[in-house]
PASEBA-1860 file (N, C-alpha, C; in nm, 3 decimals):
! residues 276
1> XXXXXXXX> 2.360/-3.313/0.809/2.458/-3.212/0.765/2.414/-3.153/0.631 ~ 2.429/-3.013/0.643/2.391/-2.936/0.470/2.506/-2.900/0.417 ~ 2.512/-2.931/0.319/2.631/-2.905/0.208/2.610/-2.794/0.143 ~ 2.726/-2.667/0.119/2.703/-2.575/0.082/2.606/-2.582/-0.108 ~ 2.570/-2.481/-0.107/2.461/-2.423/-0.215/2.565/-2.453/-0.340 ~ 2.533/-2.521/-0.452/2.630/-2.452/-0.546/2.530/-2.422/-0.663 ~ 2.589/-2.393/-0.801/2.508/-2.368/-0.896/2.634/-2.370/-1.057 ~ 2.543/-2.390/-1.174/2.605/-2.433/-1.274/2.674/-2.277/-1.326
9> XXXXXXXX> 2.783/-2.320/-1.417/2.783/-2.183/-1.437/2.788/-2.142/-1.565 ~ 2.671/-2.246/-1.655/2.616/-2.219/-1.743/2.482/-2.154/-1.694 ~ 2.448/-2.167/-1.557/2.301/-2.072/-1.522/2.327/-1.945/-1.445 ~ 2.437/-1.901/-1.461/2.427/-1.761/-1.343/2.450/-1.783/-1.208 ~ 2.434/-1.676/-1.168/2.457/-1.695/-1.003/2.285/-1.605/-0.983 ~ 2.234/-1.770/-0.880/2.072/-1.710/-0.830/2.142/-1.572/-0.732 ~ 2.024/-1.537/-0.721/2.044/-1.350/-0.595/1.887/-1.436/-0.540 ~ 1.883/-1.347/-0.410/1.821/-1.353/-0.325/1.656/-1.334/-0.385
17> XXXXXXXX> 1.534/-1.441/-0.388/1.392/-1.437/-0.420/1.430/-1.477/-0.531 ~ 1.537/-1.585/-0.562/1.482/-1.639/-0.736/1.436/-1.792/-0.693 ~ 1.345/-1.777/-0.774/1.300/-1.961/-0.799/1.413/-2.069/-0.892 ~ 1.417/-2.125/-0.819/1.508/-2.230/-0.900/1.482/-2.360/-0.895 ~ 1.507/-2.444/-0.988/1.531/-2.593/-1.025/1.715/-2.657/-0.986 ~ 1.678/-2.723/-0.883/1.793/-2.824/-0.837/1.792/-2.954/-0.851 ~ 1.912/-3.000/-0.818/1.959/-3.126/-0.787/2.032/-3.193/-0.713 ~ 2.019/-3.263/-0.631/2.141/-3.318/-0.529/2.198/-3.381/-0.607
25> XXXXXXXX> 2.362/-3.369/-0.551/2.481/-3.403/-0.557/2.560/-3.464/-0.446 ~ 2.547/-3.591/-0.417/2.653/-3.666/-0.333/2.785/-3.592/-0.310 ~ 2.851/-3.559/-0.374/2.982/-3.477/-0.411/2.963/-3.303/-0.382 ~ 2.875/-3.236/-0.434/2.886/-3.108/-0.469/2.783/-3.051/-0.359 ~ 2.638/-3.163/-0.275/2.569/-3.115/-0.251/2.455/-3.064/-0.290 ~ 2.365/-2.957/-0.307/2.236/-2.871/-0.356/2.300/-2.834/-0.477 ~ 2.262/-2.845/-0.620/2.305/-2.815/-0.716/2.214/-2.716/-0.795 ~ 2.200/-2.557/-0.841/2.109/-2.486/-0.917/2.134/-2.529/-1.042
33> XXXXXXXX> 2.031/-2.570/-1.092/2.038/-2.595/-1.260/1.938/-2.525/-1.351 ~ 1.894/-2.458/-1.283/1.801/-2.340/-1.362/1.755/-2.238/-1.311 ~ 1.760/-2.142/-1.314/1.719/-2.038/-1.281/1.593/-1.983/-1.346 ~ 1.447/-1.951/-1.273/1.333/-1.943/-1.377/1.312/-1.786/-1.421 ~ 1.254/-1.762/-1.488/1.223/-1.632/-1.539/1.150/-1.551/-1.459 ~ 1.234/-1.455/-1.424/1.186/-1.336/-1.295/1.101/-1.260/-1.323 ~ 0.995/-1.231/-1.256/0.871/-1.127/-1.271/0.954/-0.981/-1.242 ~ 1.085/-0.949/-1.169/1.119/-0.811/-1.150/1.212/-0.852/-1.096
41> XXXXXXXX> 1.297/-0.739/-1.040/1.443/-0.726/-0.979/1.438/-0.620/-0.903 ~ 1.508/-0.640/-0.791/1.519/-0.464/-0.714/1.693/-0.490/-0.746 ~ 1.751/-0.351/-0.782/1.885/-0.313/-0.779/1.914/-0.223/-0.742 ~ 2.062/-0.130/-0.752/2.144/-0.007/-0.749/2.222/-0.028/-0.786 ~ 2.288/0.102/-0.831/2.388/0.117/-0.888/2.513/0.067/-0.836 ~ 2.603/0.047/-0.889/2.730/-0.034/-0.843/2.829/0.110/-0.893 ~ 2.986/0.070/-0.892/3.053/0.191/-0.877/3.054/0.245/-1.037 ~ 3.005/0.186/-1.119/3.023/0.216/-1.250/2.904/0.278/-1.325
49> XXXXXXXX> 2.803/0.271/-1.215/2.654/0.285/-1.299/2.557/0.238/-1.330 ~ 2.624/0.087/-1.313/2.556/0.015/-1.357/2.454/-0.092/-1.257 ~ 2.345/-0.116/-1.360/2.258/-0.220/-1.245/2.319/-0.327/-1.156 ~ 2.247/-0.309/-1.042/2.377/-0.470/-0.935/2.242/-0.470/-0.865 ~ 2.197/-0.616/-0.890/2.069/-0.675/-0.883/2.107/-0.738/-0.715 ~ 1.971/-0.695/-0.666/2.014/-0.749/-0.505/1.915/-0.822/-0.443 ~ 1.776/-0.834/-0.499/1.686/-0.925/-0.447/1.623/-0.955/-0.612 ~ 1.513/-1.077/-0.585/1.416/-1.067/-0.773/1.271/-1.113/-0.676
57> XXXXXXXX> 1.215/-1.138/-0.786/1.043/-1.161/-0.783/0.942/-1.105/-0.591 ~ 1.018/-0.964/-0.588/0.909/-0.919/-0.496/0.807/-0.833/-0.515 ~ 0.716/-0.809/-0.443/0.568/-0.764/-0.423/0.573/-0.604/-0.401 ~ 0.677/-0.608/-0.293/0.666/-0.434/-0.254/0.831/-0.414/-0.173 ~ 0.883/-0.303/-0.179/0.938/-0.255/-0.152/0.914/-0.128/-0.041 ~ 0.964/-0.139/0.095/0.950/-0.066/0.199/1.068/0.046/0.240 ~ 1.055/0.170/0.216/1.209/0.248/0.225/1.192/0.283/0.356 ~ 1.279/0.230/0.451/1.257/0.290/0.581/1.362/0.394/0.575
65> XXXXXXXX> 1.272/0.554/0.609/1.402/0.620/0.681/1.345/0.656/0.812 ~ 1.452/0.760/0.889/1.454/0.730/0.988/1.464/0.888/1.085 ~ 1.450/0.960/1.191/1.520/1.094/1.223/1.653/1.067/1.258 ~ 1.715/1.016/1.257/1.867/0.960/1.324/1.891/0.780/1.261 ~ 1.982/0.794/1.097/2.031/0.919/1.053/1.964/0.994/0.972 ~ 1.953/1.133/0.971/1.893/1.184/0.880/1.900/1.181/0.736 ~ 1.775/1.115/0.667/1.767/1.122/0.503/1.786/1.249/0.434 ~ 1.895/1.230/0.341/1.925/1.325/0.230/1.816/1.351/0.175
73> XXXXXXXX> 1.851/1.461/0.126/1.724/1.572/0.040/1.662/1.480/-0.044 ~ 1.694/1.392/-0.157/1.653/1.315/-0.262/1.677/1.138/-0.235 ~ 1.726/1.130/-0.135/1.711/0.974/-0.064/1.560/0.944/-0.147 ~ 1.461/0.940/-0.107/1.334/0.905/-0.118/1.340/0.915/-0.221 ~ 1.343/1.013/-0.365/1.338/1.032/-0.469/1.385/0.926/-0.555 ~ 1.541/0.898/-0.522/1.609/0.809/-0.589/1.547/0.618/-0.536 ~ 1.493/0.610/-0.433/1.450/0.486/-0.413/1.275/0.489/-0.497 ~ 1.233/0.660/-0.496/1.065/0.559/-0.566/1.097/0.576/-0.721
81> XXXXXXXX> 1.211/0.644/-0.770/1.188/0.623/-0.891/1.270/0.481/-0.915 ~ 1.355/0.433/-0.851/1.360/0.306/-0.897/1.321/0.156/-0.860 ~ 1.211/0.210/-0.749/1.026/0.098/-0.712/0.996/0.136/-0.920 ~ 0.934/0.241/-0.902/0.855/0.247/-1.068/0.945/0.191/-1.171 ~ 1.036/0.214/-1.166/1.090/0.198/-1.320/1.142/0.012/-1.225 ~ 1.131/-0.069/-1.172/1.149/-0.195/-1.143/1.038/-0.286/-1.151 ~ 0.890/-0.168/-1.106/0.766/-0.263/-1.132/0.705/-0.283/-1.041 ~ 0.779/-0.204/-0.859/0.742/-0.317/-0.788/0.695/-0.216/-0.641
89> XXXXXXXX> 0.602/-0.241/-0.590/0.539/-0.084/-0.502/0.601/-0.072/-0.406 ~ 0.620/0.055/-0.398/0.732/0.110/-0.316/0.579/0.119/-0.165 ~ 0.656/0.133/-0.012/0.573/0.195/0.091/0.704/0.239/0.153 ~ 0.667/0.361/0.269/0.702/0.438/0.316/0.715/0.384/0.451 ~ 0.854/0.406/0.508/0.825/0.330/0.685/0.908/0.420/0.693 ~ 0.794/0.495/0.786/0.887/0.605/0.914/0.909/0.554/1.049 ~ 1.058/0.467/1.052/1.100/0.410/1.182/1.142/0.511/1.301 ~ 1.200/0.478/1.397/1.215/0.557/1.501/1.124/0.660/1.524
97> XXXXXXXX> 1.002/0.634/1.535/0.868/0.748/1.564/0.904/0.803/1.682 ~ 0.948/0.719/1.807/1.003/0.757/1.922/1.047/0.893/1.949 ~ 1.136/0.907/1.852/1.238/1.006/1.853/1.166/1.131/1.727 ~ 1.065/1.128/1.638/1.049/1.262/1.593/0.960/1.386/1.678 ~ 1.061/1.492/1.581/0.998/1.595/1.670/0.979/1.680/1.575 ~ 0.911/1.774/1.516/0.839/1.823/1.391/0.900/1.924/1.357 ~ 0.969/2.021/1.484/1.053/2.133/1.476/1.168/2.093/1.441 ~ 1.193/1.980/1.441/1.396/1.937/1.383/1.351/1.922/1.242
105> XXXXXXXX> 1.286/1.920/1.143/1.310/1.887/0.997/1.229/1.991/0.931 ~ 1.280/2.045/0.853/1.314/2.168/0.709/1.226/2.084/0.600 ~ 1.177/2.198/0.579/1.067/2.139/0.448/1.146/2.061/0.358 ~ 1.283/2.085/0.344/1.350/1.997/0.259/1.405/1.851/0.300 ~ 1.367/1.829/0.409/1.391/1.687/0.473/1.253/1.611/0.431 ~ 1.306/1.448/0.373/1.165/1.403/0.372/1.076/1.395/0.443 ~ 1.132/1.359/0.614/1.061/1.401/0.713/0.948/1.524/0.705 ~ 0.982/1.636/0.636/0.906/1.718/0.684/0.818/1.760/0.552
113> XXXXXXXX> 0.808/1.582/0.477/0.738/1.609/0.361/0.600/1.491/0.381 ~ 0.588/1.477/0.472/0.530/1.334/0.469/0.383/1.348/0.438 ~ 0.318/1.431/0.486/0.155/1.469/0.443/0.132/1.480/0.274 ~ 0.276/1.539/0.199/0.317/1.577/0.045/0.340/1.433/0.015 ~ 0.400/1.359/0.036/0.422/1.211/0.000/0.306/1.134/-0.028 ~ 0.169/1.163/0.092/0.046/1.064/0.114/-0.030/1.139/0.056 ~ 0.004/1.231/-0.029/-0.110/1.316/-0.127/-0.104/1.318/-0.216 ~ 0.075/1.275/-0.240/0.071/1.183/-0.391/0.055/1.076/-0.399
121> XXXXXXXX> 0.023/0.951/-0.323/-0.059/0.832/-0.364/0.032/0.777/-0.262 ~ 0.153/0.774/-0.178/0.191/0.676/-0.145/0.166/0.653/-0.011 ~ 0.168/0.505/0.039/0.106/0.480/0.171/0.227/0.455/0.274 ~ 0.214/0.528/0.328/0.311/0.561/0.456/0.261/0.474/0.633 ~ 0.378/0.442/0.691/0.379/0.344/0.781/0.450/0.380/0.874 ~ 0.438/0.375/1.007/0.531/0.417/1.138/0.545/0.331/1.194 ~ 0.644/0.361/1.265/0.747/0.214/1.313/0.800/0.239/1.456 ~ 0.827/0.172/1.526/0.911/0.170/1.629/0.929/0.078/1.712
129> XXXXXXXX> 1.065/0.043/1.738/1.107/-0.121/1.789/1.131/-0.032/1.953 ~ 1.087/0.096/2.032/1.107/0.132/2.137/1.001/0.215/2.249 ~ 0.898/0.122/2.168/0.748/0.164/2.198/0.653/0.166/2.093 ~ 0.520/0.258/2.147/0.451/0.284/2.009/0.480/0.392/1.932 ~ 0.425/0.285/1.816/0.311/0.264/1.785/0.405/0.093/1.766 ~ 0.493/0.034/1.790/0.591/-0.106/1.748/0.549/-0.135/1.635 ~ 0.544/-0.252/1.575/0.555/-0.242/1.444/0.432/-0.304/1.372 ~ 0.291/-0.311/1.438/0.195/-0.382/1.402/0.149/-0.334/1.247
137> XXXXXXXX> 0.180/-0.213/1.262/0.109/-0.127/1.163/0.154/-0.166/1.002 ~ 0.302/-0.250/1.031/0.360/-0.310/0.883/0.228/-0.474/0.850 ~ 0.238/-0.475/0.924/0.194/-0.645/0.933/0.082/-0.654/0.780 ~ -0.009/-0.574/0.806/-0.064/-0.581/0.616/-0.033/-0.606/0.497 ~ 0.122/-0.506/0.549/0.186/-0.466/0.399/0.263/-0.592/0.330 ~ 0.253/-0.694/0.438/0.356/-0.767/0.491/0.312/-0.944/0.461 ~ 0.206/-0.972/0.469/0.099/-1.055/0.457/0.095/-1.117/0.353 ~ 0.136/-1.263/0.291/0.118/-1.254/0.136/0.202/-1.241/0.057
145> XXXXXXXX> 0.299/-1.178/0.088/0.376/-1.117/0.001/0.524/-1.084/0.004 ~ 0.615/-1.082/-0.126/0.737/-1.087/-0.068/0.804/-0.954/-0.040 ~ 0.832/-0.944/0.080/0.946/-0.741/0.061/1.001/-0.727/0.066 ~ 1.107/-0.638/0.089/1.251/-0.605/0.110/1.236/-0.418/0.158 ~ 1.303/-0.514/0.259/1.368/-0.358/0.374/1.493/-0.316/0.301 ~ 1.452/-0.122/0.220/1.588/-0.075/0.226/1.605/0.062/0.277 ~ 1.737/0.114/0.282/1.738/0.216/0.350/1.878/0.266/0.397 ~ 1.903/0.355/0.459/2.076/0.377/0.499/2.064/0.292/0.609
153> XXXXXXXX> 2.223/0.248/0.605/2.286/0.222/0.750/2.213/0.302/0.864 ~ 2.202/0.240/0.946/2.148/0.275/1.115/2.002/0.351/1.112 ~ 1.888/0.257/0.995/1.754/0.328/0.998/1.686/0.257/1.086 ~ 1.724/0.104/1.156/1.666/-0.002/1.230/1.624/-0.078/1.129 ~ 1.625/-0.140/1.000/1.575/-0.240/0.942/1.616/-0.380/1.023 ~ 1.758/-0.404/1.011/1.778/-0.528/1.102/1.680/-0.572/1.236 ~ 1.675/-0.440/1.298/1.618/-0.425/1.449/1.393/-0.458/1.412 ~ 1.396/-0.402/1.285/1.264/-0.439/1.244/1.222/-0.558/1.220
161> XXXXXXXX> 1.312/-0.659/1.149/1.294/-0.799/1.103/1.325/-0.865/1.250 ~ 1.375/-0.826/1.354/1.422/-0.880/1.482/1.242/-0.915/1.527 ~ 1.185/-0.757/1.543/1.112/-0.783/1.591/0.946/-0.816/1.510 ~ 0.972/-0.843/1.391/0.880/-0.903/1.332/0.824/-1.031/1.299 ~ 0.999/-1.069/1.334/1.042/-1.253/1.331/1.046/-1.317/1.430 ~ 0.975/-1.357/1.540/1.006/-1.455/1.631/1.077/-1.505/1.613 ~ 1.108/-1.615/1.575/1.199/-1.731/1.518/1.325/-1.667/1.432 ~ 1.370/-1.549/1.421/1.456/-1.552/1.314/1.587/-1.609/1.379
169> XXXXXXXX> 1.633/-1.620/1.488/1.751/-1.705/1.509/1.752/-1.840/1.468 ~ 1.672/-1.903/1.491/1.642/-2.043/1.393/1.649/-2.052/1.293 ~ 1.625/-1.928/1.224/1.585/-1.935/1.059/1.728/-1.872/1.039 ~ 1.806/-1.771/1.105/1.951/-1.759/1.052/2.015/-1.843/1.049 ~ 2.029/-1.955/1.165/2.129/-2.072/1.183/2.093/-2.144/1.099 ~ 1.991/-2.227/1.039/1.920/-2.302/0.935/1.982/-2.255/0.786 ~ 1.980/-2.099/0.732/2.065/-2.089/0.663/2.172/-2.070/0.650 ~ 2.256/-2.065/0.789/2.404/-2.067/0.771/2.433/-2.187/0.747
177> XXXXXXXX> 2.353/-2.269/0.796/2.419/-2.446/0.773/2.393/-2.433/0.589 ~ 2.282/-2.398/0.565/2.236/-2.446/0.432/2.339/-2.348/0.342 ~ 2.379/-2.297/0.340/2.440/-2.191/0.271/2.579/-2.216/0.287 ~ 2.670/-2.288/0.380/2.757/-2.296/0.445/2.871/-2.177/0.447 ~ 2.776/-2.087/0.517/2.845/-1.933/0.509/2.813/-1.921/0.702 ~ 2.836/-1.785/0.729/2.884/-1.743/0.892/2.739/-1.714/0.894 ~ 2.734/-1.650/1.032/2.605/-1.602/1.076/2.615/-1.507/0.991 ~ 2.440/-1.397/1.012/2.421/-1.317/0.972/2.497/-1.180/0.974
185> XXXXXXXX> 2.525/-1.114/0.917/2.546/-1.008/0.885/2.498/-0.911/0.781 ~ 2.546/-0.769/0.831/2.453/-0.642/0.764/2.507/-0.669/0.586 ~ 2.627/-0.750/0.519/2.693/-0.762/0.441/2.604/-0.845/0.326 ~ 2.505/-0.914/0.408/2.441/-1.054/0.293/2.305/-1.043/0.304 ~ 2.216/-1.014/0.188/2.116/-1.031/0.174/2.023/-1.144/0.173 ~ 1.931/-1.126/0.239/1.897/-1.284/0.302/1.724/-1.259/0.304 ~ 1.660/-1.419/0.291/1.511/-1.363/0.295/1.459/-1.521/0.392 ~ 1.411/-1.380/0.464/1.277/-1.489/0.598/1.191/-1.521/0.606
193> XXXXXXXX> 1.121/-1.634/0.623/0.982/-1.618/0.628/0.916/-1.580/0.709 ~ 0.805/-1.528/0.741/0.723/-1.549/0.826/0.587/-1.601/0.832 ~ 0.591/-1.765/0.825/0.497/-1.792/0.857/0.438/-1.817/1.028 ~ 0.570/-1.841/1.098/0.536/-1.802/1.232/0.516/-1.709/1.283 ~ 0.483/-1.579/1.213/0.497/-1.455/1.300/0.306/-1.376/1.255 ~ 0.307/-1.258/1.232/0.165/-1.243/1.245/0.129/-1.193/1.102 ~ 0.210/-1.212/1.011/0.191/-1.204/0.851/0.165/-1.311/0.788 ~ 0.070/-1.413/0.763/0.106/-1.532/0.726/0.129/-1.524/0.589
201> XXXXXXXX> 0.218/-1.578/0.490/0.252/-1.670/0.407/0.354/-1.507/0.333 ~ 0.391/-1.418/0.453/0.496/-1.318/0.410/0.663/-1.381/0.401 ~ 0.695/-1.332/0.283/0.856/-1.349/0.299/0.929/-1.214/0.292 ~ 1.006/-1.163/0.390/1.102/-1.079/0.399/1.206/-1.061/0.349 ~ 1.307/-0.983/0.295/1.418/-0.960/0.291/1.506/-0.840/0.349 ~ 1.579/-0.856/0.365/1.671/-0.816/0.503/1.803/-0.762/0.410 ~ 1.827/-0.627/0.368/1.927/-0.609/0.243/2.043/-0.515/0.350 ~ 2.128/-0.492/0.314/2.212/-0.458/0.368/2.233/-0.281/0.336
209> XXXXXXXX> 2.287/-0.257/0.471/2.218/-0.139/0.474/2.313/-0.027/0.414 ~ 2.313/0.124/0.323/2.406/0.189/0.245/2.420/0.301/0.307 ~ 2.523/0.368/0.271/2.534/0.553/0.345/2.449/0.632/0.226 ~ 2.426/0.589/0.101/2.339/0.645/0.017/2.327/0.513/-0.077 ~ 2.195/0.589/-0.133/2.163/0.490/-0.275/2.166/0.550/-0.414 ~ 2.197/0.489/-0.495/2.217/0.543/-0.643/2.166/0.506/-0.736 ~ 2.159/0.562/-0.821/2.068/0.510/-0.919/2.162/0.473/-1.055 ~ 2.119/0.386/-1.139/2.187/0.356/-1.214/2.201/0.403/-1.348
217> XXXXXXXX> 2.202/0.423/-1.463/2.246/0.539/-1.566/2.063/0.490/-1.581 ~ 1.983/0.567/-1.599/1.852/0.570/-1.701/1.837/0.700/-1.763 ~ 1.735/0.688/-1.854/1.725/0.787/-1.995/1.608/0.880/-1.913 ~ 1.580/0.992/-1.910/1.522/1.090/-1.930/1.426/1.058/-1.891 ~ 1.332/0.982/-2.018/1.184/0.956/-2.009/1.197/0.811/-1.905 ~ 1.266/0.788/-1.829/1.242/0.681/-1.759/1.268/0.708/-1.638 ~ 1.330/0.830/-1.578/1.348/0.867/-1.501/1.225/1.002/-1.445 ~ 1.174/1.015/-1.568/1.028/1.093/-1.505/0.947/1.005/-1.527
225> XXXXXXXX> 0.978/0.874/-1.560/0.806/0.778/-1.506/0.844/0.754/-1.351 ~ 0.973/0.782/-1.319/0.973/0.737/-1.164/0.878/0.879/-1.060 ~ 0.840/0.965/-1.123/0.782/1.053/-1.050/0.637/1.094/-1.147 ~ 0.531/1.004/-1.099/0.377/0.987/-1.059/0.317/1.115/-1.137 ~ 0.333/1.201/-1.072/0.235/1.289/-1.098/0.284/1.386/-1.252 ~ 0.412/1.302/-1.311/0.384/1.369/-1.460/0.323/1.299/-1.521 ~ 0.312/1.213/-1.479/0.245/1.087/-1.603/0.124/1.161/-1.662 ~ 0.048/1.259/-1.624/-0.115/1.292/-1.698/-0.047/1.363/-1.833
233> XXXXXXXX> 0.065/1.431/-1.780/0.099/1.520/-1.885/0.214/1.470/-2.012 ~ 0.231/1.305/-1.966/0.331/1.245/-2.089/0.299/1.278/-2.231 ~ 0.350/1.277/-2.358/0.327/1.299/-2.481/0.234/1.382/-2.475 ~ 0.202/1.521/-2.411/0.186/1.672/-2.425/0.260/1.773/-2.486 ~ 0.400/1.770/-2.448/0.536/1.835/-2.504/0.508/1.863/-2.639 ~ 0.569/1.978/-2.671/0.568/2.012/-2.821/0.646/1.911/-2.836 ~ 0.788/1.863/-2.810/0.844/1.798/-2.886/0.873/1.654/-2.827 ~ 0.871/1.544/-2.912/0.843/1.403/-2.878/0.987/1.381/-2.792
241> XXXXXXXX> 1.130/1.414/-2.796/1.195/1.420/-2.697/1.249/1.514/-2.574 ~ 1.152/1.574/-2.512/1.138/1.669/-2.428/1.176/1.551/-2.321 ~ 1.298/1.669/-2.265/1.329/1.570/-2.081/1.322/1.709/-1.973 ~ 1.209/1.750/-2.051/1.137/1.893/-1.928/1.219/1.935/-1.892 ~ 1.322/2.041/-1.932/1.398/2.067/-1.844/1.398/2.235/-1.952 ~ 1.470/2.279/-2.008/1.434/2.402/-2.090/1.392/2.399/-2.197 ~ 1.326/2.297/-2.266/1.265/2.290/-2.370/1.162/2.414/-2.384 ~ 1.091/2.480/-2.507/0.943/2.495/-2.549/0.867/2.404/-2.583
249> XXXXXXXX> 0.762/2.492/-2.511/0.622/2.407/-2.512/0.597/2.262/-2.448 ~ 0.651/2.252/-2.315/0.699/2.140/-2.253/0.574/2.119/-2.166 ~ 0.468/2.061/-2.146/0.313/2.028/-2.086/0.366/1.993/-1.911 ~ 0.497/1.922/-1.890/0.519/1.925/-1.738/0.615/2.072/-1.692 ~ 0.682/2.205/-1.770/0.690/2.306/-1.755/0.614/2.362/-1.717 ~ 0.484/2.332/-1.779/0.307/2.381/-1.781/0.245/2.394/-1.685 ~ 0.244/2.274/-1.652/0.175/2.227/-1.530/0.248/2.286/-1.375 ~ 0.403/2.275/-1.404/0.450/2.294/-1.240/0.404/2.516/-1.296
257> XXXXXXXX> 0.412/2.536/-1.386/0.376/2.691/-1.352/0.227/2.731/-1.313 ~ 0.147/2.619/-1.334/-0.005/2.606/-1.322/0.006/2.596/-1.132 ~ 0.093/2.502/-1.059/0.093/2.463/-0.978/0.007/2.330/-0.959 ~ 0.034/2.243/-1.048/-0.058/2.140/-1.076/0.055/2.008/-1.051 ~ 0.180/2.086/-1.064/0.323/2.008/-1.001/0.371/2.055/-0.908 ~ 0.394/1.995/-0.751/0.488/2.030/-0.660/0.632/2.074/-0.704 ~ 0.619/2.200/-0.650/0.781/2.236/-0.717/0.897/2.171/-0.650 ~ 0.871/2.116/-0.552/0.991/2.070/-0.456/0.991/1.937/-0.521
265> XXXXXXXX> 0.894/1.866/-0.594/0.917/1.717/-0.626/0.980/1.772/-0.808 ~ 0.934/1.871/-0.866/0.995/1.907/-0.991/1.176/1.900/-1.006 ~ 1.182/1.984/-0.846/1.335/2.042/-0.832/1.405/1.922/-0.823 ~ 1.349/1.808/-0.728/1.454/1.695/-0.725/1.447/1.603/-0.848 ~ 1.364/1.603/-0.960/1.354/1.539/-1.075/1.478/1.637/-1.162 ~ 1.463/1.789/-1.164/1.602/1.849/-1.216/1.747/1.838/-1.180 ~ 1.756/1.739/-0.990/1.850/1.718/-0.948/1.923/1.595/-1.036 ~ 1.804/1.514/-0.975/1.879/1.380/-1.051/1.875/1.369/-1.204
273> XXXX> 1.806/1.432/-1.270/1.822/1.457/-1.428/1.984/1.514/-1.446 ~ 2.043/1.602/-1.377/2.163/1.689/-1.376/2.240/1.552/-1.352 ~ 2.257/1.423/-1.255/2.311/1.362/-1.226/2.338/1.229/-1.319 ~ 2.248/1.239/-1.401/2.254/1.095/-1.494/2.384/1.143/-1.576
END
């Protein structure tokens, strides 16, 4: 029999990928008595703004979207600027391949940005749990290392870890005992291994899925390190607090009039700048 998880509450409450120091307890069960010092955190915003930490110490971060439901204009935007400003590499999974068709998405859908995405550095992945290409093509990214699936409600992440995990019914029931919580659900963030499956020594996480994601209050200059291709032109600006937006003499003004900046990746950096 496993006795539910507990933890001190002079140490916090662990979140999902922390290392910890325990102790059994006759009485209490699995006891956390330390929590170790995290290499990173993935979060979002909570209703106030503020950071609400939902996995720690992973490798990469995978944003699956999807053609059904369709990703918002700046979906993608708001998840890689907060991969960069967390530390931790974002990849691209275009699930339901099945179902795209090239004439349904508007240059302003990420969908119909994806060649613009892999030309700014990031490595993009296709998916599908209903044929090919199925999901071999993650298995690299996957290898080694710890990730976390995020994304809106109904992109197939659940349906991805289904079929990436042989064993994950074993490994859910194993932590419902250990956890002494219900089966799984889309509600609890949870991480799998796979050493039985064709990633060896990968651990997954399985986050629960949102109708949007948000970002949490950041400053200016931290919100254009989340977008890559200003970085050549940082501390260029005439003036040392330039947040590019109508300043003079602004070096990323410069550049998007050079065409040396995608204007469509400029415009959604003026979106969410408007939004902080």
């Amino acid at each position: 029999m496993h006795l539910p998880l507990q933890f001190l509450r002079s140490v916090g409450r662990p979140c999902c990928g922390d290392i910890v120091e325990y102790e059994e307890d006759s009485n209490r069960g699995t006891v956390v008595t330390r929590i170790l010092p995290r290499s990173n955190v993935f979060a979002r915003a909570d209703q106030y703004l503020e950071k609400q930490i939902i996995a720690a110490n992973l490798d990469r971060i995978l944003i699956v979207i999807a053609p059904e439901p369709m990703p918002s204009q700046d979906l993608v935007e708001r998840y890689l600027v907060a991969s960069h400003n967390l530390g931790i590499v974002p990849i691209l999974v275009i699930n339901k391949t099945d179902l795209m068709s090239p004439d349904k998405f508007s240059e302003a859908s990420p969908l119909g940005r994806l060649d613009e995405y892999r030309s700014l550095g990031y490595d993009l992945v296709r998916s599908s749990c209903n044929g090919v290409p199925g999901v071999s093509e993650l298995l690299p990214y996957l290898a080694n290392r710890k990730s976390i699936f995020v994304g809106q409600s109904g992109v197939g992440k659940s349906s991805l870890v289904n079929a990436l995990i042989p064993d994950l019914d074993i490994q859910i029931g194993q932590l419902s005992d250990s956890t002494g919580k219900g089966r799984h659900t889309t509600t609890t963030t949870r991480m799998y291994s796979m050493d039985n499956a064709r990633a060896p020594d990968g651990r997954l996480v399985d986050s629960p899925g949102v109708w949007e994601f948000g970002l949490w209050k950041l400053g200016p200059a931290e919100l254009a390190e989340g977008f890559t291709e200003f970085r050549p032109y940082f501390g260029q600006c005439r003036f040392n607090d330039c947040i590019h937006n109508r300043e003079p003499g602004c070096a990323i003004k410069s550049a998007l009039d050079k065409g040396e900046i995608p204007a469509w990746r400029y415009e959604s950096y003026a979106r969410l700048l408007s939004q902080q």
